[in-house]
C-alpha positions in Angstrom: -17.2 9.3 13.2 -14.4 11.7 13.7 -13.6 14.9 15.6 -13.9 18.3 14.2 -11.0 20.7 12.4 -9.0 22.7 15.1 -6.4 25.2 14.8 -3.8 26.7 17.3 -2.1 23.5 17.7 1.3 22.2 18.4 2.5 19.1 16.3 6.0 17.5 17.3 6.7 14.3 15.1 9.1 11.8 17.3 10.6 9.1 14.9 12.0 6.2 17.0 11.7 4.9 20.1 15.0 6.9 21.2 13.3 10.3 21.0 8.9 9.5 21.8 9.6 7.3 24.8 11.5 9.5 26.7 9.1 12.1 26.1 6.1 10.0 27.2 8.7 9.3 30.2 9.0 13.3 30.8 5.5 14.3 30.6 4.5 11.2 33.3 7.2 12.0 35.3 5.5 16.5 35.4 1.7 14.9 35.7 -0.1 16.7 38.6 -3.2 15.9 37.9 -4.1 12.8 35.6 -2.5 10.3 33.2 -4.8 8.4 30.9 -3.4 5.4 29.1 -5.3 4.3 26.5 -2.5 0.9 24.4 -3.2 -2.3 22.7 -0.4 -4.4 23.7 1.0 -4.4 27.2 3.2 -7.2 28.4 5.6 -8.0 30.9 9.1 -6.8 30.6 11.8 -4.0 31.1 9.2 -1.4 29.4 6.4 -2.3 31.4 8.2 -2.5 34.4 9.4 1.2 33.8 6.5 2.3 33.4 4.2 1.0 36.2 7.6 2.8 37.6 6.4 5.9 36.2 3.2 5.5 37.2 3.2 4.2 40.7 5.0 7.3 41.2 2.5 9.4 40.1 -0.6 8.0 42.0 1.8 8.0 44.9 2.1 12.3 44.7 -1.8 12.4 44.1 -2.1 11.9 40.0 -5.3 9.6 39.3 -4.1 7.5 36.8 -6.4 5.4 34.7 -5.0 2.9 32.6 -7.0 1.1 29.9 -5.7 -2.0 28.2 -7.6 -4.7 25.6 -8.2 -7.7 27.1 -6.2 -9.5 24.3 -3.1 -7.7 23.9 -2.7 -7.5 28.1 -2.8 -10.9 28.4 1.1 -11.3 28.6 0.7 -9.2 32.1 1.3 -11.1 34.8 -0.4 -11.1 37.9 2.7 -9.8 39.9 2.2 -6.6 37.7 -1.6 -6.6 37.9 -1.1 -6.6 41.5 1.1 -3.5 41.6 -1.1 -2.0 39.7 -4.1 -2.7 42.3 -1.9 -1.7 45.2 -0.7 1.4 43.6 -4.1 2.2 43.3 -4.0 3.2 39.4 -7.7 2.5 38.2 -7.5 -0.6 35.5 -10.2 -1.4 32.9 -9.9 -4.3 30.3 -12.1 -3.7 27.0 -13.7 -6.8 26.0 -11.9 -9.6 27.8 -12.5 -13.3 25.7 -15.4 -14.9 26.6 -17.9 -17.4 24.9 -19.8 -15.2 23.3 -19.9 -14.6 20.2 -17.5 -15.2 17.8 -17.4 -11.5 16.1 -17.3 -9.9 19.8 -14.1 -11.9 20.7 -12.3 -10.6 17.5 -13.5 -6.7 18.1 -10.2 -5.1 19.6 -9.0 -2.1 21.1 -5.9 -1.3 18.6 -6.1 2.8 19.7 -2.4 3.7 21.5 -2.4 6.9 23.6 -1.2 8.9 26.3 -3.0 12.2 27.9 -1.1 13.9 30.5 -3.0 16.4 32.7 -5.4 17.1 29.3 -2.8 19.2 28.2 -0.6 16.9 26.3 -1.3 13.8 24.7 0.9 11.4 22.2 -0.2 8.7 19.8 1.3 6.5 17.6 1.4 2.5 16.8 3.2 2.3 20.2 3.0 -0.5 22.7 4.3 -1.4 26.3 6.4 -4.5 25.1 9.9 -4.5 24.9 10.5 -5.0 21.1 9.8 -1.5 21.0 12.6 -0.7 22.7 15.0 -1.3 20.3 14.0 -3.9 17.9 11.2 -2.2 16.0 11.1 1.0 14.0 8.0 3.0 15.2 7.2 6.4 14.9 4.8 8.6 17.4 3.5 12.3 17.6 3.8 14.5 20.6 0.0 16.7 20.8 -0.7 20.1 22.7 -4.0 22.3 21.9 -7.1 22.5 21.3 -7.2 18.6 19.8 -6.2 17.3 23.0 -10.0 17.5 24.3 -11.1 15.2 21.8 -8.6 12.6 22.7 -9.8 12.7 26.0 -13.4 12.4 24.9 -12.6 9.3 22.7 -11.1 7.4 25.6 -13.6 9.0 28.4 -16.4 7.3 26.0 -14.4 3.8 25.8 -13.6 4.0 29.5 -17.1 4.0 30.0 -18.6 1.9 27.5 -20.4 -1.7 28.5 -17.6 -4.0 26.7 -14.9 -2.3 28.9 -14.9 -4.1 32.3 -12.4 -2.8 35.7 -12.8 -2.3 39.1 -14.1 1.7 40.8 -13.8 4.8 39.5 -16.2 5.5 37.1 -16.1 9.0 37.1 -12.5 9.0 37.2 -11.8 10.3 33.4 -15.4 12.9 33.7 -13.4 14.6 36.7 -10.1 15.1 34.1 -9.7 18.6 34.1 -8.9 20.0 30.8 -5.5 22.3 30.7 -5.9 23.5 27.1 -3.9 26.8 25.5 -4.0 27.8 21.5 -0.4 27.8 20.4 0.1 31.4 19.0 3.5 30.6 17.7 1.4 27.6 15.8 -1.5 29.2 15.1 -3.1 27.7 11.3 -1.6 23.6 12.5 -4.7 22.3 12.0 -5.4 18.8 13.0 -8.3 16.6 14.1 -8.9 13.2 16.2 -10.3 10.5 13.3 -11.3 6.6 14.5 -13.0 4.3 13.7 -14.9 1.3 15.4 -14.7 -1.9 13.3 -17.6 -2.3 10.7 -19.7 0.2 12.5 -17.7 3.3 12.0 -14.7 3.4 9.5 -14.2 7.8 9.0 -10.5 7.0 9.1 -10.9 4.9 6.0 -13.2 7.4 4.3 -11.0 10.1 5.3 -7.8 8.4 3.6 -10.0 7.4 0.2 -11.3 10.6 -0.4 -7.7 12.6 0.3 -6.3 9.7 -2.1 -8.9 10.3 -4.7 -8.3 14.0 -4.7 -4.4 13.7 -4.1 -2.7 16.4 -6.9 1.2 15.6 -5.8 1.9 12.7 -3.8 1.1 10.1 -1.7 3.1 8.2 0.3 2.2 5.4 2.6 4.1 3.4 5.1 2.2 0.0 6.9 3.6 -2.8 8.6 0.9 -4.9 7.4 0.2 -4.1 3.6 -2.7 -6.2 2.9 -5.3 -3.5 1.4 -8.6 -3.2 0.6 -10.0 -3.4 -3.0 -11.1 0.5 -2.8 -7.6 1.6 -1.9 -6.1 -0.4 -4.3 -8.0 1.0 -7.0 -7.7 4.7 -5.9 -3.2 4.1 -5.3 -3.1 2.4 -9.0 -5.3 5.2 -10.2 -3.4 8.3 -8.7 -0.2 6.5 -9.9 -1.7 6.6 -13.8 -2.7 10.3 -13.8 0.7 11.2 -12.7 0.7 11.4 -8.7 3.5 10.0 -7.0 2.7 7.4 -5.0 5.6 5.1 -2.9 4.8 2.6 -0.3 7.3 2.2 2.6 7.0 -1.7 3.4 8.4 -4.2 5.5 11.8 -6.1 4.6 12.3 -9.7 5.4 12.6 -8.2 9.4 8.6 -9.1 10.0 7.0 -10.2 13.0 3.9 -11.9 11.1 5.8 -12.9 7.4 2.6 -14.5 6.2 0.8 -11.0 6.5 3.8 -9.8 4.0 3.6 -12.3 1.4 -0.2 -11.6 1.1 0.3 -8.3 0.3 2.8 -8.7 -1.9 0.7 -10.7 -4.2 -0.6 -7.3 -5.0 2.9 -6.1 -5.9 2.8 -6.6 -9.7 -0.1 -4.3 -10.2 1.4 -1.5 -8.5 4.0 -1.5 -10.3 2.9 -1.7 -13.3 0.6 1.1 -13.0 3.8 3.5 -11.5 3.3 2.7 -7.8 7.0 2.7 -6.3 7.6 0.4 -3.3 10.1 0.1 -0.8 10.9 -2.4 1.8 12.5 -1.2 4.9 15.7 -2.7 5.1 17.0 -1.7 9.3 14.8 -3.5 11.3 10.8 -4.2 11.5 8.7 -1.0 10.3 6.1 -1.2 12.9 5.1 2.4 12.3 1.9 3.6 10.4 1.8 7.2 8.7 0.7 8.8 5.6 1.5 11.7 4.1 -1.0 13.0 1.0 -0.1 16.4 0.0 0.5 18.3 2.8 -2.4 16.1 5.3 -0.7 13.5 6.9 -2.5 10.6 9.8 -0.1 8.9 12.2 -1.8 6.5 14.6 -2.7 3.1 15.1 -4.7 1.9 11.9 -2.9 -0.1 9.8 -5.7 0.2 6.1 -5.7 -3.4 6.4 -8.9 -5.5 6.2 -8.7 -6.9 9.5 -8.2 -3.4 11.4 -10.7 -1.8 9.1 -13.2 -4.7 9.8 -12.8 -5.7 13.6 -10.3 -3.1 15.6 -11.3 -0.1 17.2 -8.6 2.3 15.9 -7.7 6.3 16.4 -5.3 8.6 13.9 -4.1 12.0 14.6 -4.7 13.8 11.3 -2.4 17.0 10.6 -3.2 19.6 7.9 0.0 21.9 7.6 2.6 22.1 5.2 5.5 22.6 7.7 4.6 19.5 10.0 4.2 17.5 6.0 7.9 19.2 5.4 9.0 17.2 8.7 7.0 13.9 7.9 8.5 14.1 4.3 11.7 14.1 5.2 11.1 11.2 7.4 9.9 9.3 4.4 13.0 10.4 2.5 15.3 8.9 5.1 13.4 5.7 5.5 13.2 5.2 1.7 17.0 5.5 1.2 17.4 2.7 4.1 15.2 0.5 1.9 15.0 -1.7 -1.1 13.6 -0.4 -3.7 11.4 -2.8 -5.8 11.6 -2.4 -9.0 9.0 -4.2 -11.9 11.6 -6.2 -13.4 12.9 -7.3 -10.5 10.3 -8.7 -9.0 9.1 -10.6 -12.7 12.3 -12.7 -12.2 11.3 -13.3 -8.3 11.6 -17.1 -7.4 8.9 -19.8 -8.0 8.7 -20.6 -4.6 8.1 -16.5 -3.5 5.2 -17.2 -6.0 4.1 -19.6 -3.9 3.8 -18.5 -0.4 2.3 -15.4 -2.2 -0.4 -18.0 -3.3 -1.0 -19.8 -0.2 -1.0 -16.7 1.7 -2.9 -14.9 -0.4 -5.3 -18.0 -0.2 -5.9 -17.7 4.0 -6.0 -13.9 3.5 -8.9 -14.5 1.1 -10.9 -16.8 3.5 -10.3 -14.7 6.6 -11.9 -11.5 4.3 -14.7 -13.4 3.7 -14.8 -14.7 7.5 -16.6 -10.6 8.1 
């Protein structure tokens, strides 16, 4: 499933938290009429505490405010802030909160991150209200006016409503956001769509990478925080890499929050670069961010072309089909790629037996946990 083609849109890509959270910041701070937040991980800290800030203040001048959050990643919330949230009156729903049902229901997650504004600006990205992405992770979001903006509001007016998402009141709360929508003349031909996908049930954002992969001419360049592909996508990179595409992977460094997740992918290193796929490993901090650039389409969201977001997550991409927003995201890629390591085939022959190793062990878990679907 995925949202039609649009034109007349505005595009802003925000790289770091320095530049996209003070733009969320601005456009919460200018709501007058609604602020839907739609995140994965919310916990409690100096980010979360700035913006239930943010927020209180809205309701407070009249801004229904409707804040959806999975019942997994919220769970470092604490009541003190679920309480400000009651009092403040900002309508809170919880998608899927563990229970003892079934095993397959407690893994399905909400991984979607995004912010509508008075459905007139929205932002998305692999953002999340904890305070690592303050300063400690590398993340990368895109700011949304147009046309497009309608379907974000659709995806989460559909979720907010939805059986496995549980809250208190206002049902109608997202049907009544009013939708403040102008074509960009001075943009006019930035084309982008809304893509997600719904665990096993609905994957377009996979199909929609594969098939711009396949038919890739120039280059493709991918950056994941968790590299642990699927079969199909390694097949398609390591065939676009022999006919002469150029294909580079912006990686994780040693900086990772989840370091088995890394040596499981890189068990798939050797192959990639034997067949002419460069790879890079981001050398700063931890690469949290997940974008693509094929050609001139890029997708910045929240899916990470892993098996477990593929598989179990509910996940949303902003797709983007125009050469001057791939300029931007290309140059993005360029400056990331000389703050990295570059891997290089011989290099990694002579890696260390006990690199090997975890490769193998990892590899191992990551192998039981695909079958686990």
């Amino acid at each position: 499933m995925h949202g039609v083609w649009r034109d007349g849109n505005r595009f802003q890509l925000l790289a770091e938290s320095s530049r996209f959270l003070p733009a969320m910041f601005d456009a919460i701070e200018e709501a007058r009429h609604s602020i839907l937040i739609e995140l994965y991980l919310m916990e409690s800290g100096r980010l979360t505490t700035a913006l239930l800030n943010a927020l209180i203040r809205a309701s407070e001048r009249g801004v229904k405010v409707a804040l959806m959050l999975d019942g997994y990643g919220a769970r470092g919330l604490l009541g003190e802030d679920r309480q400000r949230i009651e009092v403040a009156g900002i309508a809170l729903r919880l998608f899927n909160p563990l229970g003892f049902h079934s095993l397959a229901r407690n893994l399905t997650r909400d991984h979607r991150k995004v912010v509508i504004v008075d459905g007139r600006v929205a932002f998305t990205g692999g953002f999340g209200a904890v305070d690592e992405f303050l300063s400690a992770w590398y993340e990368v979001a895109v700011r949304i006016e147009g046309p497009v903006v309608a379907d974000w509001v659709r995806l989460f007016s559909r979720l907010w409503d939805s059986p496995m998402t549980r809250g208190e009141g206002a049902p109608s709360l997202v049907r009544e956001v009013g939708l403040r929508l102008t074509q960009r003349e001075d943009y006019r031909g930035m084309r982008g769509r809304v893509v997600w996908g719904q665990g096993y049930r609905y994957q377009a954002i996979r199909h929609s990478l594969y098939a711009r992969v396949s038919a890739a001419q120039r280059r493709i360049w991918l950056c994941t925080p968790y590299f642990v592909p699927t079969f199909s996508l390694r097949l398609r990179l390591v065939r676009a890499a022999r006919r002469g595409v150029d294909v580079r992977l912006l990686l994780p460094g040693k900086d990772h929050d989840h370091p088995g997740v890394r040596y499981a992918g890189q068990r798939f290193y050797r192959r990639m670069l034997k067949a002419g796929v460069r790879i890079f490993e981001f050398e700063p901090s931890f690469i949290h961010a997940k974008f693509t650039l094929v050609d001139n389409w890029s997708s910045i969201g929240s899916c990470n072309f892993d098996h477990w977001s593929l598989h179990w997550n509910l996940e949303a991409n902003q797709e983007v089909d125009d050469a001057r927003f791939a300029g931007e995201v290309a140059a993005l890629f360029e400056r990331n790629f000389s703050a990295s390591q570059e891997i290089t085939r011989k290099g990694w022959a002579r890696r260390p037996r006990w690199q090997k190793f975890k490769e193998w062990v990892f590899g191992r878990v990551d192998g039981w946990l695909t079958r686990l679907r």
